[in-house]
N, C-alpha and C positions, 0 to 999 in steps of 0.2 A: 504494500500500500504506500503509496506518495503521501509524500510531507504537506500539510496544506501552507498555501504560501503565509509568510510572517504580515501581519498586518500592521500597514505603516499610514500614517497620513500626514499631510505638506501642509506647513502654516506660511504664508507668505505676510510679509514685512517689508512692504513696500519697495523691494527691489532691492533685499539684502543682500549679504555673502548668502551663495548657494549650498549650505552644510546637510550630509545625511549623521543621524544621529544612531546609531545601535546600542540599544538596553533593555532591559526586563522593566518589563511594565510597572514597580512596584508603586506605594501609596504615592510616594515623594516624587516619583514624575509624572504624575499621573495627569498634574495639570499645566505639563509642558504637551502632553501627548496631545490633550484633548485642545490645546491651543489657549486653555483659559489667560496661561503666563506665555508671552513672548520674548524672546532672547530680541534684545534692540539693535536694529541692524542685519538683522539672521534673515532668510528665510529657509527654516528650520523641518527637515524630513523627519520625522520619526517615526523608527523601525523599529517594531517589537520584535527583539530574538528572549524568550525563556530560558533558555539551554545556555549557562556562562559558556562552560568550556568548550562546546560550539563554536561560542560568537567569539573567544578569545584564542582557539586554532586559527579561524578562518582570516579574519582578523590581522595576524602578526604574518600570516603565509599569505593572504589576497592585497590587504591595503584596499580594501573596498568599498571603508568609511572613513566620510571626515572628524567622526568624535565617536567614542565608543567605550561603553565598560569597556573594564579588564583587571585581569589578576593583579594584585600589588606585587605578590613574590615575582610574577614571567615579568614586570615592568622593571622591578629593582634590575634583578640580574639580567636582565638586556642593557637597560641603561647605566651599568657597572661595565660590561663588556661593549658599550659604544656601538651595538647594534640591534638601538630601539628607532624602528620608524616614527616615535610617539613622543611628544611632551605631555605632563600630567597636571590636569588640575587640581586642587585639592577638594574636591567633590567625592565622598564614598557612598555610594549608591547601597553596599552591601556592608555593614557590621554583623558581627553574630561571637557571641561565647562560645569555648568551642568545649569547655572540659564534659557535655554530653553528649558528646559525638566518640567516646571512648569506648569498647564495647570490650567485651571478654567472654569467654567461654567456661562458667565456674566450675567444671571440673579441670579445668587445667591446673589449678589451684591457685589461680590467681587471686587474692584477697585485697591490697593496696598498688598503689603506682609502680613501687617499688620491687615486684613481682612479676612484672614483664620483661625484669635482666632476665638475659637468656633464650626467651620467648619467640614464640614464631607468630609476627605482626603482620596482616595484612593491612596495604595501606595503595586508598586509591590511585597516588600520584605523591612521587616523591619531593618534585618542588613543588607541589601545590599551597596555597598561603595558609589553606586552613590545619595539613599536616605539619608545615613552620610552624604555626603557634602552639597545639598540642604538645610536637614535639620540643618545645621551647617550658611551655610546661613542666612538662614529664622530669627535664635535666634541671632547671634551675629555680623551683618549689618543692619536688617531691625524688629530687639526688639521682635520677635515673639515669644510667649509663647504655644510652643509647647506642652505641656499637656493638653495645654485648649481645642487640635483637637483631636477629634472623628477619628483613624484611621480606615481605612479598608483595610487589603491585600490580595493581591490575583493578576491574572493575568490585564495586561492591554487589552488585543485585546480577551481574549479565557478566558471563566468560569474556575475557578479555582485558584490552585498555581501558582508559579514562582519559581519553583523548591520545594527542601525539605521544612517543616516547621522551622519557626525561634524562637528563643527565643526572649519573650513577656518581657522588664523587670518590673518588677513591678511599680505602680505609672500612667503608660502608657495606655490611654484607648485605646485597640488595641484590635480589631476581626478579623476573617478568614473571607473573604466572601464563603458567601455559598448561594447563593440567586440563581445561575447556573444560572447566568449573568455576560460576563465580566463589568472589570470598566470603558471601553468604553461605553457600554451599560448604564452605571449606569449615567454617568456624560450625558452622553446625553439625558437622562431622566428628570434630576437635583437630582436624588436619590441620587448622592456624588454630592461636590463642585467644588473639584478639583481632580488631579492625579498627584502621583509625581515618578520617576524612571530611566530606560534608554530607557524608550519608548512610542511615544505618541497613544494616542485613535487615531484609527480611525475614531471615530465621527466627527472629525476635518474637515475631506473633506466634508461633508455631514451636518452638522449644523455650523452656525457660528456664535452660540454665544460659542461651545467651543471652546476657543482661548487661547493663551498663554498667562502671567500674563504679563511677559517683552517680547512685540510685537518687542522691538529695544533690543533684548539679545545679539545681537552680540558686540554691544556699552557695554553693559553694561557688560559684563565677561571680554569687551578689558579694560573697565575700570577698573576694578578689576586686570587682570594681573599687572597692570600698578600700581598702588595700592601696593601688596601686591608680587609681581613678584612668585607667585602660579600659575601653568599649572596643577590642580585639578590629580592628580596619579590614576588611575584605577584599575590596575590590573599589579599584578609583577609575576614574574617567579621564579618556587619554585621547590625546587631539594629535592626526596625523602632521609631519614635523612642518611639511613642507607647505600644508594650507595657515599654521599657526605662522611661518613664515612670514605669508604672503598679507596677512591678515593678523595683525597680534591683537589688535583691538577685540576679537570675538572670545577671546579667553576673559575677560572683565565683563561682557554682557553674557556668556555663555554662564558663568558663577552665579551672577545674580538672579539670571535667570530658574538654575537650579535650587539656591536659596531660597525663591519665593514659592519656587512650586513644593519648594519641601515645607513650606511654611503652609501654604495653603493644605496640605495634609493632616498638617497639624491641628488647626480647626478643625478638618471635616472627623477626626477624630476624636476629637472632646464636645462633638456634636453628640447629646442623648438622646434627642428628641425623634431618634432610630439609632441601632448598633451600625455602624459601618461597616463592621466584619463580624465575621461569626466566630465572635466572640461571646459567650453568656456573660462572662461577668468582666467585659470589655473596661467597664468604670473601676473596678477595683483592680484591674491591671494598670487602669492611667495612673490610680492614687500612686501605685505601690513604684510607679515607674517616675514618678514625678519627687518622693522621695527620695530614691535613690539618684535621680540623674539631675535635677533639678527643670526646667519649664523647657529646656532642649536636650534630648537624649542621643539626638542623630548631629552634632558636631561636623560642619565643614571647616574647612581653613587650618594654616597649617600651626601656628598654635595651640590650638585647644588639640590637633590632636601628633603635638610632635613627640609628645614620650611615647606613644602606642608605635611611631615609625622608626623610633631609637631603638624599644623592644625588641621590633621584628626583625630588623636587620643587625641589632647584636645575635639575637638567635640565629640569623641565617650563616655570621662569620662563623658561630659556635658550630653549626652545622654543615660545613665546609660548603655551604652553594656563594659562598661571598670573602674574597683576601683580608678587604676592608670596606667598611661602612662609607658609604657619601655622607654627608651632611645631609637634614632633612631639606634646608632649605635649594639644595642643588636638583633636587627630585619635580619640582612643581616651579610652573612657571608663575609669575607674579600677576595678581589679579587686584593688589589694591593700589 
């Protein structure tokens, strides 16, 4: 069966820069898609791709948008290794906690973090940003010595990859699975111990000894923000080098542009007077999110979120995908 095409629609701005835009539909752009907010100067195509690592293969191998999510970890190390076709704004389309994305198989006998030394880890994609920060986790909160796991990558739910292949760096015992089993399949086996990514087994529903490591992750990542005032960065928004070139002026209306439609989310979210998502107790997620984060949870710009990018990229030297860290400000073009 064929893919149905992505659904995109063109806001025109009176005879702006011609820009196509590629992102996942979420709350925060919702009112750039639908045209409510216009980028000044733009006239602005927005294409819905769902699928990141999809739109972040095609993407870094096509060159077939002028602005587009993308991975933080594939942006640093391109742009560490000086062949990123991309500048970055400080726009994160994608944050998420990741210590419940940790999964294990309790009869391996795994009990805390510290119980995967040795272990056989299946893990979707080795530079992926959401395995960096796990595994940034694992070594420098809870002592894990990460060379001593046995990796295995490949897909979580379906045999195979999770997208292109990655770079292995040396030191690291890492294989492709190729057994034409997912690591779903495998960890419900006990053939792996655990799984680590942005996605869990499906075995989960159906055996229960595979379970998550932190069953109270929610505690435990509130504890962490609280900690370390880190809301873990995903995935940022990145502008092909050569239309930011030609045009630098669309990185300052391109931000503000994203700023207002993530604001305007905002509202439609502390709107009661209907649930916006289906959510049941939608309001007592806002309270409890409004405590912890204060009246903005979702942080552009590159102060409010430069320790989260010093984090990642110490972890990444830690984890051999990086010699030495850039400075954060070398990463993102200037928007003020």
């Amino acid at each position: 069966m064929s893919e149905a095409p992505n659904p995109q629609v063109t806001h025109p701005n009176n005879g702006g820069v011609p820009i196509t835009l590629a992102c996942a539909l979420y709350d925060r752009m919702q009112a750039l898609y639908t045209g409510e907010v216009k980028a000044e100067g733009i006239d602005l195509t927005f294409r819905v791709e769902d699928f990141p690592r999809k739109l972040f293969d095609h993407a870094m191998a096509e060159k077939s948008f002028d602005v587009c999510e993308m991975s933080s970890s594939d942006f640093i190390t391109r742009y560490v290794a000086g062949t990123n076709p991309f500048v970055a704004l400080p726009v994160f389309p994608s944050k998420m906690f990741r210590h419940g994305n940790i999964v294990i198989n309790a009869k391996s006998g795994i009990r805390t973090p510290k119980d995967l030394e040795g272990k056989r880890v299946g893990v979707m994609r080795h530079t992926m940003t959401a395995a960096v920060w796990i595994r940034g986790h694992l070594q420098n909160d809870y002592g894990v010595d990460l060379k001593s796991i046995k990796w295995l990558e490949g897909s979580i739910n379906t045999p195979g990859m999770h997208g292109v292949p990655t770079i292995h760096p040396p030191g690291w015992d890492i294989t492709v699975n190729q057994s034409g089993k997912s690591l779903s399949q495998l960890i419900d086996a006990g053939e792996i111990d655990a799984t680590i990514g942005t996605h869990l087994p499906d075995s989960r529903k159906t055996n229960p000894d595979v379970q998550r490591i932190f069953p109270n992750f929610r505690q435990v990542e509130r504890d962490y923000y609280k900690k370390t005032g880190i809301f873990p960065v995903m995935h940022l928004i990145a502008i092909r080098r050569e239309v930011y070139e030609k045009n630098p002026s669309i990185a300052k209306s391109l931000y503000d542009a994203f700023e207002k439609s993530k604001r305007a989310a905002l509202v439609r979210m502390r709107n009661y007077s209907a649930l916006r998502y289906m959510l049941p107790w939608l309001p007592d997620e806002i309270d409890e999110m409004e405590r912890v984060f204060g009246d903005d949870q979702w942080t552009y710009g590159v102060e409010a979120n430069r320790s989260t990018f010093e984090t990642m990229m110490k972890f990444m030297v830690q984890q051999d995908m990086l010699k030495k860290a850039p400075t954060v400000e070398e990463l993102f073009v200037k928007v003020d």
